[in-house]
PDB file of N, CA, C and O in Angstrom:
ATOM      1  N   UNK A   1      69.884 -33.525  13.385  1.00  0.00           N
ATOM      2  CA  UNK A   1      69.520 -32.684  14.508  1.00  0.00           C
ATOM      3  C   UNK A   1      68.281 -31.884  14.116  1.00  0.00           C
ATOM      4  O   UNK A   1      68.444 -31.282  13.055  1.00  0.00           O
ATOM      5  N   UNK A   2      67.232 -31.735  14.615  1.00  0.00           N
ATOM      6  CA  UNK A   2      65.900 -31.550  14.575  1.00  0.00           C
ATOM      7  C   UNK A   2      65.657 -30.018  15.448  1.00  0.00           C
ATOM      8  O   UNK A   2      65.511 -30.218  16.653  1.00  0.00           O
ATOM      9  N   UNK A   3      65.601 -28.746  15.094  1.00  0.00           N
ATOM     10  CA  UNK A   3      65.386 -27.856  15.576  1.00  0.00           C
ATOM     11  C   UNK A   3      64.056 -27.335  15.260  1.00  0.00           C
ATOM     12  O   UNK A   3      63.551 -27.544  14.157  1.00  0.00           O
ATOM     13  N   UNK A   4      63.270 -26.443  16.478  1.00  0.00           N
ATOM     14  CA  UNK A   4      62.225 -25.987  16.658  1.00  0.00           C
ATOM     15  C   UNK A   4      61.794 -24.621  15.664  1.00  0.00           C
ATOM     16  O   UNK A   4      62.740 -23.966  15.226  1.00  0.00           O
ATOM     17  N   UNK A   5      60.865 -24.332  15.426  1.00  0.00           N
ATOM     18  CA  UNK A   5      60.547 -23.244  14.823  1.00  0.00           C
ATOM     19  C   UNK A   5      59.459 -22.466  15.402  1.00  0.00           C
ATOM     20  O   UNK A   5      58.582 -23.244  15.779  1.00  0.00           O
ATOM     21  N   UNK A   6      59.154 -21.242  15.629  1.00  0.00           N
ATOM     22  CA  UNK A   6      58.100 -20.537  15.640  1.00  0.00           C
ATOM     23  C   UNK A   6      58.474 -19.091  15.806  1.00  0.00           C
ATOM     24  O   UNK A   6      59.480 -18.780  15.169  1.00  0.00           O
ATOM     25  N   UNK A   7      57.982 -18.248  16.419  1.00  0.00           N
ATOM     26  CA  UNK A   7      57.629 -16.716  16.306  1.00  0.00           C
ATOM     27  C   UNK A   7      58.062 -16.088  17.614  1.00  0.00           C
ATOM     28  O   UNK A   7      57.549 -16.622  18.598  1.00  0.00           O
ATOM     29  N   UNK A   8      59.062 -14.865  17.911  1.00  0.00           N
ATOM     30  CA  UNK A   8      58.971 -14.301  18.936  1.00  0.00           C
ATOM     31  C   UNK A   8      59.228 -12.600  18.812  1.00  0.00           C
ATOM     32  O   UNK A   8      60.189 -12.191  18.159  1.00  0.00           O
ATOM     33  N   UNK A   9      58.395 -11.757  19.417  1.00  0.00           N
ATOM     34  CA  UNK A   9      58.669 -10.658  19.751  1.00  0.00           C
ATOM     35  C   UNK A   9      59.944 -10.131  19.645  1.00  0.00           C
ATOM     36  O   UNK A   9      60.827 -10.884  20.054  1.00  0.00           O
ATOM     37  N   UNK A  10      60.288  -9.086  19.227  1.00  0.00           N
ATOM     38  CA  UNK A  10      61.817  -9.138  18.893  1.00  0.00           C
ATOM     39  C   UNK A  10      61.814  -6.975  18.792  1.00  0.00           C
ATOM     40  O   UNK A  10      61.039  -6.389  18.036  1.00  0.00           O
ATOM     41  N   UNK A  11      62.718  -6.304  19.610  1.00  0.00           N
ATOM     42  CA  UNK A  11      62.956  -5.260  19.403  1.00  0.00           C
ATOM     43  C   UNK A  11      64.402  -4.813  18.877  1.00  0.00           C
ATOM     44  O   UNK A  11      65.373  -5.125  19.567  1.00  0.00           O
ATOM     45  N   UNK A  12      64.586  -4.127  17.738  1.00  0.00           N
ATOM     46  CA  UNK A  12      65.548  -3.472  17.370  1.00  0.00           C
ATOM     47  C   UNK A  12      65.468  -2.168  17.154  1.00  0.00           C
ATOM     48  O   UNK A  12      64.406  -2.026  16.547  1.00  0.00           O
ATOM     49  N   UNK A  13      65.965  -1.129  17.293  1.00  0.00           N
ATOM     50  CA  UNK A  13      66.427   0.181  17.642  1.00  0.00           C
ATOM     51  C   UNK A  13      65.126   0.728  17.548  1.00  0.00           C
ATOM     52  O   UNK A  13      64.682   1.095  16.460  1.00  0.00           O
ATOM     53  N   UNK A  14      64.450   0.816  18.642  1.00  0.00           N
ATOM     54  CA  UNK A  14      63.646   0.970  19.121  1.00  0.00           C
ATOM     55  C   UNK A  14      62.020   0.979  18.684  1.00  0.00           C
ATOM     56  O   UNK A  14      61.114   1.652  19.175  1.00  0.00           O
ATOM     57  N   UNK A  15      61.944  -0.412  17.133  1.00  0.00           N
ATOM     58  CA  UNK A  15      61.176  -1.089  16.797  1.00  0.00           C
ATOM     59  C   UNK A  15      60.764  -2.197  17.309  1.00  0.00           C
ATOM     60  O   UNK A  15      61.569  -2.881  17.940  1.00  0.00           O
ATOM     61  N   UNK A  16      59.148  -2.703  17.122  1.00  0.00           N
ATOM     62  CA  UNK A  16      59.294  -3.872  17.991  1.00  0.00           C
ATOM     63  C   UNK A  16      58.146  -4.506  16.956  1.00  0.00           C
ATOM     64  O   UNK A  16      57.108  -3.930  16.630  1.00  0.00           O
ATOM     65  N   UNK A  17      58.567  -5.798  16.528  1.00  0.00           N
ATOM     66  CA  UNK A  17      57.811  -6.480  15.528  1.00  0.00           C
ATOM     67  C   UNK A  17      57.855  -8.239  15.700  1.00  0.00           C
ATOM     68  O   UNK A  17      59.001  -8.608  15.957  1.00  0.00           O
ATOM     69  N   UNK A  18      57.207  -8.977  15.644  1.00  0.00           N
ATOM     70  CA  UNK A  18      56.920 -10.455  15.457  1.00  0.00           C
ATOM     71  C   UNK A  18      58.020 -11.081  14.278  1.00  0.00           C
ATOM     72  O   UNK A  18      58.050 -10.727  13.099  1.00  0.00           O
ATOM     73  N   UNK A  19      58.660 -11.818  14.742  1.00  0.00           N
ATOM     74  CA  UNK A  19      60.109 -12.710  13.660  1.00  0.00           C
ATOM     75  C   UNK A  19      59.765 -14.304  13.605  1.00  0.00           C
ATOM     76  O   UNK A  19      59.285 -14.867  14.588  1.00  0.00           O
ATOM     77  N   UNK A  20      59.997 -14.877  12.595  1.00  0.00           N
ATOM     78  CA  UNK A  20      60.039 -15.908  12.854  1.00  0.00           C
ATOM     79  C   UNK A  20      61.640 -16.244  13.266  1.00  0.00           C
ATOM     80  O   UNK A  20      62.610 -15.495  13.146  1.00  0.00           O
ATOM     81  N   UNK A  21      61.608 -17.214  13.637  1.00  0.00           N
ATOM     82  CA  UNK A  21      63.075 -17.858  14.149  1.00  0.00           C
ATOM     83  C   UNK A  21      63.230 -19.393  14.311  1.00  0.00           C
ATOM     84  O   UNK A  21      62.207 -19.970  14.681  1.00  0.00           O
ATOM     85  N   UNK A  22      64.197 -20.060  14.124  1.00  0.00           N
ATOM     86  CA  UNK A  22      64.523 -21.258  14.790  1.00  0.00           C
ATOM     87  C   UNK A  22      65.501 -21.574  16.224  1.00  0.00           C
ATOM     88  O   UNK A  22      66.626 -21.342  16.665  1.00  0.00           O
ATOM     89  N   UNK A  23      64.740 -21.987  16.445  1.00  0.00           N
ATOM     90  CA  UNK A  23      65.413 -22.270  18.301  1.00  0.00           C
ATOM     91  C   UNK A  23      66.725 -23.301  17.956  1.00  0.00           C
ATOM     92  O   UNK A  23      66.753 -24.320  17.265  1.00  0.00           O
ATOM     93  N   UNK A  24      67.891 -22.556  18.789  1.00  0.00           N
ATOM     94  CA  UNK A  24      68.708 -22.986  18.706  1.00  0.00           C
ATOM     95  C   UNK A  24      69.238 -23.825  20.060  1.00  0.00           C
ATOM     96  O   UNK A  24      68.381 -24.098  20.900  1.00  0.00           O
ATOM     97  N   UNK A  25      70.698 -24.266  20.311  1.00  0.00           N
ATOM     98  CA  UNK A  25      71.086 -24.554  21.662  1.00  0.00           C
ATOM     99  C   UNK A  25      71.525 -23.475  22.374  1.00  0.00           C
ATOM    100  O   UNK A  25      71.940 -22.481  21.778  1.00  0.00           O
ATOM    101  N   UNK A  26      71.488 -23.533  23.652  1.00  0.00           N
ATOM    102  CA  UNK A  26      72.082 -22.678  24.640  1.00  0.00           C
ATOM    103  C   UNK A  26      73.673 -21.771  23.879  1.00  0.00           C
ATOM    104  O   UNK A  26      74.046 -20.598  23.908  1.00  0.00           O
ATOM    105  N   UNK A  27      74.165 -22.863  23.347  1.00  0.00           N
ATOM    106  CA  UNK A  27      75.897 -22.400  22.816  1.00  0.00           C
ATOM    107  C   UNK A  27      75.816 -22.035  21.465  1.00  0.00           C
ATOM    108  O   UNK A  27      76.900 -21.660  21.018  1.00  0.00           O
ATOM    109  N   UNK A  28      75.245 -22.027  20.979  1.00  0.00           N
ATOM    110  CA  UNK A  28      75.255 -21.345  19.586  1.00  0.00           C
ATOM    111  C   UNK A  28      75.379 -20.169  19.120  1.00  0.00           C
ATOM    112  O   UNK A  28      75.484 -19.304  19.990  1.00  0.00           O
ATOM    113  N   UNK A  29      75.399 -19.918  18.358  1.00  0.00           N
ATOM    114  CA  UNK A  29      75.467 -18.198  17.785  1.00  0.00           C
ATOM    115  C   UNK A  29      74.245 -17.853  17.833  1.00  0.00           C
ATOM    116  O   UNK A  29      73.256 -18.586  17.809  1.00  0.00           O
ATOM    117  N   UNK A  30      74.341 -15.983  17.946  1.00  0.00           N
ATOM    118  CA  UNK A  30      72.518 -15.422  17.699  1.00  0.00           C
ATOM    119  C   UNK A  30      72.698 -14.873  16.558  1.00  0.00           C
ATOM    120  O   UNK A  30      73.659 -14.105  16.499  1.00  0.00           O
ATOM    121  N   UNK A  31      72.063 -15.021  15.593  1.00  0.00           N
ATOM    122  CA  UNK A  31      71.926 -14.246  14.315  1.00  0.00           C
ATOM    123  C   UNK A  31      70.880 -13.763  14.053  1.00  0.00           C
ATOM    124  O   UNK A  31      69.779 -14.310  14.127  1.00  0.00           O
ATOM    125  N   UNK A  32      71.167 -12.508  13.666  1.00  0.00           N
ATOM    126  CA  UNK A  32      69.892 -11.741  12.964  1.00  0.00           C
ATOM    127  C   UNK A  32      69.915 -11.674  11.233  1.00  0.00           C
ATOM    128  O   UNK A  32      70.591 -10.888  10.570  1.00  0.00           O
ATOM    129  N   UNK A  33      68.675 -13.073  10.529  1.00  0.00           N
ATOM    130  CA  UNK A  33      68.638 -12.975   9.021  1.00  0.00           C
ATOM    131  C   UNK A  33      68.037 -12.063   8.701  1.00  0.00           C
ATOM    132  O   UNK A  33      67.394 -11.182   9.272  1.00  0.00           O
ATOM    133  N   UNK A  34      68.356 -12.395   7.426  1.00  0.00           N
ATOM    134  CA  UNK A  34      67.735 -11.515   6.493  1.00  0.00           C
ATOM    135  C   UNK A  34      66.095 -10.979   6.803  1.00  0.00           C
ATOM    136  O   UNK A  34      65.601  -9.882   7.063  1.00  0.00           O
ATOM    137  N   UNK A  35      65.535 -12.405   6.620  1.00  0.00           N
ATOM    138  CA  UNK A  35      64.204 -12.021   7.178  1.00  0.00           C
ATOM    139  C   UNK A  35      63.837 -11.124   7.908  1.00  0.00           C
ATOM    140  O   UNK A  35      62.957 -10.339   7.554  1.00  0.00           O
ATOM    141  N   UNK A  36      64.589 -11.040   9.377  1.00  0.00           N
ATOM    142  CA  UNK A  36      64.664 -10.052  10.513  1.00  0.00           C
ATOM    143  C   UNK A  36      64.544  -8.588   9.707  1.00  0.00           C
ATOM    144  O   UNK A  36      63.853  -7.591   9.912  1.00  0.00           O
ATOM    145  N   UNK A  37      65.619  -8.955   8.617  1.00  0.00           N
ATOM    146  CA  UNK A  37      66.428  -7.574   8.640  1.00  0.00           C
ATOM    147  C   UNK A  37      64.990  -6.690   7.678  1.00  0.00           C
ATOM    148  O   UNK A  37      64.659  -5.525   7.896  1.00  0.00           O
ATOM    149  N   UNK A  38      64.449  -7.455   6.814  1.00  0.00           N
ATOM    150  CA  UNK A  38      63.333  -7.568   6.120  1.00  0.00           C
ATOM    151  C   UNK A  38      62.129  -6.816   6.647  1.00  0.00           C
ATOM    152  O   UNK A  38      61.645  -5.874   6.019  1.00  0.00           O
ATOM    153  N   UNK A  39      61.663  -7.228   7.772  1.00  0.00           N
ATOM    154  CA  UNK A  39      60.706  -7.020   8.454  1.00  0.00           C
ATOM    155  C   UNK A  39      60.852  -5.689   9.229  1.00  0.00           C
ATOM    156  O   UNK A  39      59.813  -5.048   9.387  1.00  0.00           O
ATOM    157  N   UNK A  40      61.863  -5.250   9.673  1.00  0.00           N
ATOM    158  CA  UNK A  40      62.340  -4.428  10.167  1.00  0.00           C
ATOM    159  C   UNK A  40      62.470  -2.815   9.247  1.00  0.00           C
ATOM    160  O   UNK A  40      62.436  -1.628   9.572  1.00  0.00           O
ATOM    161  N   UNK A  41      62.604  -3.447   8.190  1.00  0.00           N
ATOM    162  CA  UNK A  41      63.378  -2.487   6.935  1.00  0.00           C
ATOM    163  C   UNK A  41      64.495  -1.718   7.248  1.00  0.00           C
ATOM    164  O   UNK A  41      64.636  -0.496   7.201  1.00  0.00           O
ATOM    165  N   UNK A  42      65.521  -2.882   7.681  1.00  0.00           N
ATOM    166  CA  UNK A  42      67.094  -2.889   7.882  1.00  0.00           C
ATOM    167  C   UNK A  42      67.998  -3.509   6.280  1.00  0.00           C
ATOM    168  O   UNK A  42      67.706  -4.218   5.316  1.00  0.00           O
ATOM    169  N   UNK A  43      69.035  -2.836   6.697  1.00  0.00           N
ATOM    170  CA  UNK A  43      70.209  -3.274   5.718  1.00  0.00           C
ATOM    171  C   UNK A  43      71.633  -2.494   6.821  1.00  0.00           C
ATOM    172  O   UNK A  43      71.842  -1.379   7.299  1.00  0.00           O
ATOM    173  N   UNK A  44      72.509  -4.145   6.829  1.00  0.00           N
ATOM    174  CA  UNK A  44      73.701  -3.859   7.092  1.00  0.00           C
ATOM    175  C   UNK A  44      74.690  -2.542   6.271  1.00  0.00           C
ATOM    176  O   UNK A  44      74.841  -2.379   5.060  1.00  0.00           O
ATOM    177  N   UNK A  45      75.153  -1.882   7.199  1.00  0.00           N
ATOM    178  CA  UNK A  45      75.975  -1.077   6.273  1.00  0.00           C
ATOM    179  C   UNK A  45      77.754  -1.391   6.632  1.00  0.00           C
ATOM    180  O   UNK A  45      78.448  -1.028   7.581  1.00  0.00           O
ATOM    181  N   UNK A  46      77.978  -1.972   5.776  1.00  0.00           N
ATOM    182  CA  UNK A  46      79.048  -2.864   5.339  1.00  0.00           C
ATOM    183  C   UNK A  46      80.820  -2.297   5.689  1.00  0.00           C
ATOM    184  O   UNK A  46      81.874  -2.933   5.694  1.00  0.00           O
ATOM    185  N   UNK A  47      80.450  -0.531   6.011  1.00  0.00           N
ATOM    186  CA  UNK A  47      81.707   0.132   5.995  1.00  0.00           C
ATOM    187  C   UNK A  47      81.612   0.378   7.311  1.00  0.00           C
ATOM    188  O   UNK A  47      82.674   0.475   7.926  1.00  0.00           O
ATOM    189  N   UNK A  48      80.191   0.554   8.134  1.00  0.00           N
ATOM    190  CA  UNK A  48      80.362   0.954   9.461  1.00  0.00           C
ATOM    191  C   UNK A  48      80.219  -0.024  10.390  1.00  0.00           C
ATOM    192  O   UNK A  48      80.608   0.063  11.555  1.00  0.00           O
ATOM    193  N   UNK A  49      79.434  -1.350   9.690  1.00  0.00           N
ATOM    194  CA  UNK A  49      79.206  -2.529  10.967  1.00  0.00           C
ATOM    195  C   UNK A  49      78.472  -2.331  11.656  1.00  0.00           C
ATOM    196  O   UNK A  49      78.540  -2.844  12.773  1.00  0.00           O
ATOM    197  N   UNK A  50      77.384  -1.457  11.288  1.00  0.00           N
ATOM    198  CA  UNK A  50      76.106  -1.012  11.636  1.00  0.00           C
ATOM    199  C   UNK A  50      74.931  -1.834  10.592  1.00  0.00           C
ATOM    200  O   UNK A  50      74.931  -2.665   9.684  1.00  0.00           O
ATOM    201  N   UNK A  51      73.944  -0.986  11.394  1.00  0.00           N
ATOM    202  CA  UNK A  51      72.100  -1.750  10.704  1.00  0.00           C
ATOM    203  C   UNK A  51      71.852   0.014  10.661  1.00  0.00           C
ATOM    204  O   UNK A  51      72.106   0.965  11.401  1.00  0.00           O
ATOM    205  N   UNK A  52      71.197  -0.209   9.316  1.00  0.00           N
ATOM    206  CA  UNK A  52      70.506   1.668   9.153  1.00  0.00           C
ATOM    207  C   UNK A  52      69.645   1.022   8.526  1.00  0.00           C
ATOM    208  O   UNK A  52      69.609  -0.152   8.160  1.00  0.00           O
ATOM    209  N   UNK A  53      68.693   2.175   8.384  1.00  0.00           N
ATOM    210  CA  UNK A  53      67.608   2.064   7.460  1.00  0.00           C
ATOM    211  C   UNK A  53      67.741   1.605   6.316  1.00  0.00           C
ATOM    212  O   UNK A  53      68.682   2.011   5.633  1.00  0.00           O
ATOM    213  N   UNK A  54      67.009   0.820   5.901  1.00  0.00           N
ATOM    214  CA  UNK A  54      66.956   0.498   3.965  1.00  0.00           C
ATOM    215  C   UNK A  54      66.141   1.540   3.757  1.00  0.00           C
ATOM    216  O   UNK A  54      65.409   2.174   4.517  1.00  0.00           O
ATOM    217  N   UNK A  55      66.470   1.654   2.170  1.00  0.00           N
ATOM    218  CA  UNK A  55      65.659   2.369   1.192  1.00  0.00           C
ATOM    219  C   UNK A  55      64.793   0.974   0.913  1.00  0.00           C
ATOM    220  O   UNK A  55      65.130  -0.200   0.757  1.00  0.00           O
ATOM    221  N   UNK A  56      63.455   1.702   0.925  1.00  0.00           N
ATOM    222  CA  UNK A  56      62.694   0.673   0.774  1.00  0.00           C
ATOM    223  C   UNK A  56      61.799   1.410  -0.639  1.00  0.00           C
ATOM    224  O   UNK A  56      61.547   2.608  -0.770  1.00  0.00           O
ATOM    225  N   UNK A  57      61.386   0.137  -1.724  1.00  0.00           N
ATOM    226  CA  UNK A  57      60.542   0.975  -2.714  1.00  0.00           C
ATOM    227  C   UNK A  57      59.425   0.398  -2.935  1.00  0.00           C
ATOM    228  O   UNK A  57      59.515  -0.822  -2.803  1.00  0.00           O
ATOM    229  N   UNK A  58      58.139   0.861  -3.291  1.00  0.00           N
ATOM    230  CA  UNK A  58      57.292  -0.046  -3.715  1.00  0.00           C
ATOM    231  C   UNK A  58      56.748  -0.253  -5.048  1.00  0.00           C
ATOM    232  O   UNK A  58      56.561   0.745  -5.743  1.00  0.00           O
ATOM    233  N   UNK A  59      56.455  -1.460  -5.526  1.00  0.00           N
ATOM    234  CA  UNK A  59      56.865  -1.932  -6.561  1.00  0.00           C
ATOM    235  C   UNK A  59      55.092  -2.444  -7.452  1.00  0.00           C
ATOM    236  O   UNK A  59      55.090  -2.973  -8.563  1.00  0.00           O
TER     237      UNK A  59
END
């Protein structure tokens, strides 16, 4: 099965930044990867089932 790739506009809590993604079918799941989470400078927080800020460092 041969799925599409490219780039779409994408807002999360009240950021709005360019993602890459692969196009899925109509019935599939939506997931937000890592990448997303990356770009965003998100990290799941694991006790609340929330997205907060990462600590981000530079290196």
């Amino acid at each position: 099965m041969e799925r599409d790739v490219g780039e779409v506009g994408l807002e999360l809590m009240g950021e709005r930044r360019t993602v890459p993604v692969i196009f899925g079918e109509a019935e599939d799941a939506v997931v937000i990867g890592v990448t997303t989470l990356e770009i965003f400078g998100l990290e799941v927080d694991p006790v609340r089932g929330v997205l907060k800020e990462a600590e981000l460092y530079l290196l």
